[in-house]
C-alpha positions in Angstrom: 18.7 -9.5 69.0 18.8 -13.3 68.7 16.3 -14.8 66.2 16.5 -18.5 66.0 15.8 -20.8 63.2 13.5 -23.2 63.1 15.5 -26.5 63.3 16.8 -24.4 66.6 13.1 -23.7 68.2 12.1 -27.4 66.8 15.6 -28.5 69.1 15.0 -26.1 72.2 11.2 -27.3 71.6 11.9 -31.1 72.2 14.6 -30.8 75.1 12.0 -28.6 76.9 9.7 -31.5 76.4 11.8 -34.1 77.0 12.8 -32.5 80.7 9.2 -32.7 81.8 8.8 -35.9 80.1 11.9 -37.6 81.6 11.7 -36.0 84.8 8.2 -34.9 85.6 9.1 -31.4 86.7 7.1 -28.5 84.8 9.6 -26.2 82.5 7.9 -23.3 84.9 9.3 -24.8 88.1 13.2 -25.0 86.3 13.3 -22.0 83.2 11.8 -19.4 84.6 12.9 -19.6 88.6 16.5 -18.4 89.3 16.3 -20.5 92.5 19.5 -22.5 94.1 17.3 -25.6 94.4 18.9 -29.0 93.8 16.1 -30.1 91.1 16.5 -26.5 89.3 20.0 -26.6 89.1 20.4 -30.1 87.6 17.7 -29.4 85.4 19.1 -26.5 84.0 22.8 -28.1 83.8 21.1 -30.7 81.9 19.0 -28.3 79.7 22.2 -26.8 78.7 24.1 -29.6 78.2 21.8 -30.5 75.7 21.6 -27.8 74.1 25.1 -27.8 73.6 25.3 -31.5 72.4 22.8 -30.3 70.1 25.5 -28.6 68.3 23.4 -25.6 67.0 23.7 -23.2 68.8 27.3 -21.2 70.5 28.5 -20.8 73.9 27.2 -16.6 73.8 23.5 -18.1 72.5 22.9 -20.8 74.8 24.0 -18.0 77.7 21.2 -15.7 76.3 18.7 -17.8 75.7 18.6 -19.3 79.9 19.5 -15.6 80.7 23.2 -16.3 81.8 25.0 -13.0 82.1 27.8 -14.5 79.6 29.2 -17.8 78.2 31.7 -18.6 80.7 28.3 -19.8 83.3 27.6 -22.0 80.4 31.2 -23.7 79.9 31.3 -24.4 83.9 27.4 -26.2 83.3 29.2 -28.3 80.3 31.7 -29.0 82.3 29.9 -29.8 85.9 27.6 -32.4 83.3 30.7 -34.2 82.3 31.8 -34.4 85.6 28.7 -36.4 86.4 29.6 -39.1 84.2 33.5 -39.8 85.3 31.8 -40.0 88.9 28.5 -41.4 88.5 28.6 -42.4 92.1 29.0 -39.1 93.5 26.5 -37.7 91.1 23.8 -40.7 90.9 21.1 -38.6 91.3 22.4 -36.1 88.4 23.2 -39.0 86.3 19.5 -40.6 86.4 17.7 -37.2 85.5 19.9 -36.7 82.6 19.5 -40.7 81.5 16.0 -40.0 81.8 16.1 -36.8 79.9 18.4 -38.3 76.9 15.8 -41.4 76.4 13.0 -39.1 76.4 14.6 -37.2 73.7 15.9 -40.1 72.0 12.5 -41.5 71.8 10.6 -38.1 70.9 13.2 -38.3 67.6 12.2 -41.7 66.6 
C-alpha cells in the first residue's frame, strides 16, 4: 500500500492542475484512459516527467501511482521527454505541451 505525504499530494495536486491549465485537456481525458492517442500519451510522458523532476517520489511509485505494471515504463517516459528536447524539431508539438505545462506550474508556485 502506498500512502503519500502531503508535500507529495500538494505536488501530484498542482502538476494535475497545471496539465489542464497549460494544455486545456481535462485530467479524465489523459489519467484515467489507457488509450494510444497522441494527446494521451504526451500528456502522460509529461505527467511523469514531472513527477520525476519533482524529486519526491521513486521510479517503483511514480509506476504505481499512473498504474504502470513496473518502473522500467517510467524510465523509457523519462527518457522519450528528454529526447524531446535534444530534437525539438522532431518533437515540436511535445515540446510546446510540456513548455506550456512547466509555466503553468511555475506560475501556480509563485
Amino acid at each position: 500500500m502506498y500512502l503519500e505525504t502531503k508535500l507529495q499530494s500538494q505536488t501530484k495536486n498542482r502538476i494535475i492542475d497545471a496539465i489542464e491549465e497549460g494544455t486545456g485537456v481535462p485530467r479524465l481525458l489523459w489519467e484515467t484512459r489507457r488509450g494510444r492517442g497522441t494527446t494521451e500519451v504526451i500528456l502522460r510522458h509529461i505527467y511523469i516527467h514531472m513527477l520525476y523532476n519533482s524529486n519526491l517520489f521513486t521510479l517503483e511509485t511514480i509506476a504505481r501511482m499512473v498504474g504502470l505494471k513496473n518502473h522500467s515504463t517510467v524510465l523509457q517516459s523519462i527518457a522519450r521527454s528528454k529526447e524531446w528536447y535534444t530534437n525539438q524539431e522532431e518533437f515540436e508539438t511535445e515540446t510546446i505541451m510540456l513548455n506550456a505545462v512547466k509555466k503553468s506550474y511555475e506560475q501556480g508556485n509563485s
